[in-house]
N, C-alpha and C positions, 0 to 999 in steps of 0.2 A: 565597417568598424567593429572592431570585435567588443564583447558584450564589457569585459574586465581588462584594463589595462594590465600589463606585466607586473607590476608593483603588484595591483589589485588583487589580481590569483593568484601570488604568493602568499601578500596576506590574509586572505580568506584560505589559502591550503591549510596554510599554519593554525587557524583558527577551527579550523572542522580537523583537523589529526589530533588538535589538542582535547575537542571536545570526545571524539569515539576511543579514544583511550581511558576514558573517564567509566569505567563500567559501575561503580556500588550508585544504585536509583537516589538516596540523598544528595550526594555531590551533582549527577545531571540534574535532579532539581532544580538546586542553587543555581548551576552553571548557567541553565537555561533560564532564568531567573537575571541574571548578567546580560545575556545575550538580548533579552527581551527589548529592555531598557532601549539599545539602540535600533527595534525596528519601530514601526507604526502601530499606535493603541491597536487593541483589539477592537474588534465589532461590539456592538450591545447586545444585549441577549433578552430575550424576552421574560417576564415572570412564567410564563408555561414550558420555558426548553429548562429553567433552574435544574426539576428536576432531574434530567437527563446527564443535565453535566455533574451533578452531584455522581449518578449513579455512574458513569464513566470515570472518575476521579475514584473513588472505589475499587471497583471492581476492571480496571482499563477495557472494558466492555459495556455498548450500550447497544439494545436495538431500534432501527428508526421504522417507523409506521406512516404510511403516508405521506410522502417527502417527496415521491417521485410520480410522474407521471405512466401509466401502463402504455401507451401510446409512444413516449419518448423511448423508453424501454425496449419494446417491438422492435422499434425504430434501429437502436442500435445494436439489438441483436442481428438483425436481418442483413448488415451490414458488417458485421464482423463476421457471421457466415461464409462471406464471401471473401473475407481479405485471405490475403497471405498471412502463413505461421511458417515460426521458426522455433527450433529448439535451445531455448538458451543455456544447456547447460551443454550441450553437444553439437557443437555449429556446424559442425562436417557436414551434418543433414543436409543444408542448405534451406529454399525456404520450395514450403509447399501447402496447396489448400486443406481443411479440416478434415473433407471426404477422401484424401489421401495421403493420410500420414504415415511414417511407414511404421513399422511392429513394432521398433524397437525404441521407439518415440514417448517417455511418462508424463512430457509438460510440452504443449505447442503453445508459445507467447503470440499473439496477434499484431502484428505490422503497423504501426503508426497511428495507435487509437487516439490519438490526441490530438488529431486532425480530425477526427468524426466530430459533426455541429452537435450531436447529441452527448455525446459524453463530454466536449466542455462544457456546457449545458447544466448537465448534471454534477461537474466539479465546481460548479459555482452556484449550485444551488443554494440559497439566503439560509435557510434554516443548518443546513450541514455549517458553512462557513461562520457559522456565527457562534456555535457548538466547539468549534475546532480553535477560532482566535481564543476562546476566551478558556480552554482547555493550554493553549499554550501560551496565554499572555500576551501573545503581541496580534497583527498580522500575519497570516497564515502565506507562505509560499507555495505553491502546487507544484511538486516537485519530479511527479510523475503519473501519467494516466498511463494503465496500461490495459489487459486480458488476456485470460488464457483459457485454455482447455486441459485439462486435469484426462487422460483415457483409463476408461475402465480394461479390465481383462491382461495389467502387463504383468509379469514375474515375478515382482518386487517395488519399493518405496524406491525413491528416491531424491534427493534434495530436500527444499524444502516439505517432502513429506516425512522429512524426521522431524521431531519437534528440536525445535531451535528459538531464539530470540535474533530481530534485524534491528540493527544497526546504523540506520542511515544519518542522525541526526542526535543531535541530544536531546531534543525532544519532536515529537513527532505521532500523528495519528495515520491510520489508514482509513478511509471507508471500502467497503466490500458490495458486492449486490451479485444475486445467484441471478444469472441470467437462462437459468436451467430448475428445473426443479431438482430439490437436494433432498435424498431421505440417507438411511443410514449405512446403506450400501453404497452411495453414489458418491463418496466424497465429500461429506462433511469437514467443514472446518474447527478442527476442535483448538481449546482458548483456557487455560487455566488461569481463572479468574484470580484478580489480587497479584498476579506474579509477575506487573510490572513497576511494584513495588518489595518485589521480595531481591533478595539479594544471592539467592539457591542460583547453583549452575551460571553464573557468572565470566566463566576464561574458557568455556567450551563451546565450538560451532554448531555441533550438534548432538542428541541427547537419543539414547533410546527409550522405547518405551517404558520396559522396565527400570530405568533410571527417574522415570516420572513417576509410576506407579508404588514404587517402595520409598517417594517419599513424603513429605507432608501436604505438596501440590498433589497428591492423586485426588483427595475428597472436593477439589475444588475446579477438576477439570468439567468442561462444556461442551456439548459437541452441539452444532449450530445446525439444525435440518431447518429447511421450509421451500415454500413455493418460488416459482421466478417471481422475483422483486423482491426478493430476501432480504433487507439492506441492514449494515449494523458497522459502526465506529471503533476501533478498536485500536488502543496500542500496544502494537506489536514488539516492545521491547518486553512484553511480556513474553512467556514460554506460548510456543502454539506450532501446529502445524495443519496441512491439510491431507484429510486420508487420503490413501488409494483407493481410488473408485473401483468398486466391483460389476455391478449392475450396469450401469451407465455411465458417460460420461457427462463431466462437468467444464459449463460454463462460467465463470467468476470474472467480473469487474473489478480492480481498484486504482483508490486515485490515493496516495502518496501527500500530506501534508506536512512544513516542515519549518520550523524557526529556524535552522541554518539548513540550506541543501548541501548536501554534496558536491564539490566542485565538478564531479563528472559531470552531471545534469547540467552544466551550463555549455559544456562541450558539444552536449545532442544539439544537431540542425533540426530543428522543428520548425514546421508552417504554419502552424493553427491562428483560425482566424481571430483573434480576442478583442475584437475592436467594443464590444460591446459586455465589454467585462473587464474586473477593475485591474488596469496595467503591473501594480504590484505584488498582486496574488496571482498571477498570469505569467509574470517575465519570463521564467523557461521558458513559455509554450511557444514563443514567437522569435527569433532572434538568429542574425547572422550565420550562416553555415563557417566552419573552418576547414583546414586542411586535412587535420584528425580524424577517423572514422567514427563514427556515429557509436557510443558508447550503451550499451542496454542495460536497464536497470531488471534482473531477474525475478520472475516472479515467488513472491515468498508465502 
């Protein structure tokens, strides 16, 4: 049985084309604000995370401290080591392991993270979930777990290594976590703060750097270094991008949070096991295969 009847994914198409054509931050507000209304209350939130969503509400950046296990972490690095990557912005590559990618290779996405026990684990972690409902007013949908590799040493940027703002949803969070250590060579992910509330660069997919630097976002951009287990929330309808690593390459986790998904995302065949996690903040992760090929969400 497929996940949406015909009727259903019509209606929900029409409802998310109306919602991503909606670019000034006011109006997705509001919109999201509508939308809310018909999912599931948000979670409660504890007196000690207040501050946090305060500061995420702000500045659409927060970083978290202690949320995760180093053990869990290990865990699913040591495992994404070994899977298969593929290049999503140039699929010809085909798919191949981390220790052989080939030159011309700026971003290897990793193969089906959303089936590792650890990173659904980690996308359902209580303290992030509880941060993110109540950031977006309702119930939180998991829209996407994915990873990648970032390589040091290629030619040039490319993709999301220009700074840009994504799109997925009218509103929406990411969490991130450095599965690598990040200093200022390796691929930092830099975040101008406030700028998912500003209304600059608006109907452009992507942005150079000079177009961020000459204008009022220059004094308020961030570049995020720290150790593996770096982790921090962030809404990416803000301006951001992730540098070209020089030194090293980079490892990065994220998990996709969303008051309305994407109707792509109901298309991926996903196996994850979620029996032990709540079925409505889950529903991607587990459902029907179709005839369609497996749709990837790229990483940003």
């Amino acid at each position: 049985m497929n996940y949406f009847t015909t009727l259903q994914r019509k209606s929900y198409s029409f409802q998310h084309l109306l919602q991503v054509n909606i670019r000034h931050t006011f109006f997705r507000r509001f919109l999201n604000r509508i939308f809310s209304l018909t999912r599931p209350s948000p979670l409660p939130i504890s007196n000690s995370l207040n501050p946090l969503l305060r500061k995420l509400r702000v500045d659409g950046l927060v970083e978290l401290h202690d949320c995760f296990l180093a053990t869990d972490l290990i865990r699913l690095k040591d495992t994404l080591m070994i899977r298969q990557c593929f290049d999503p912005w140039h699929t010809y590559s085909g798919k191949f392991l981390y220790s052989e990618a080939p030159a011309n290779v700026n971003i290897a996405e990793i193969d089906s993270v959303e089936t590792i026990p650890e990173a659904l684990q980690i996308a359902n972690n209580p303290t992030v979930l509880s941060i993110v409902s109540q950031y977006l007013r309702c119930k939180p949908t998991i829209e996407a777990i994915i990873a990648w590799w970032s390589f040091s040493r290629r030619v040039a940027p490319e993709e999301a290594q220009f700074f840009h703002r994504d799109n997925p949803s009218v509103r929406f969070l990411k969490l991130f976590i450095y599965l690598s250590d990040v200093l200022e060579t390796s691929g930092p992910h830099i975040f101008a703060q406030g700028s998912h509330r500003s209304d600059l660069f608006l109907q452009r997919k992507r942005f150079s750097d000079h177009d961020i630097q000459s204008s009022i976002l220059n004094d308020s951009l961030t570049s995020l270094t720290g150790p593996f287990g770096t982790a921090f929330l962030e809404d990416t309808y803000g301006i951001h991008k992730g540098m070209l690593p020089i030194s090293s390459d980079r490892l990065i986790f994220q998990v996709t949070y969303s008051t309305l998904p994407s109707p792509s995302s109901f298309w991926n065949n996903t196996s994850a096991n979620i029996t032990q996690y709540d079925p409505y903040i889950n529903r991607l992760m587990n459902h029907p295969a179709e005839s369609r090929p497996r749709l990837y969400s790229p990483p940003t």
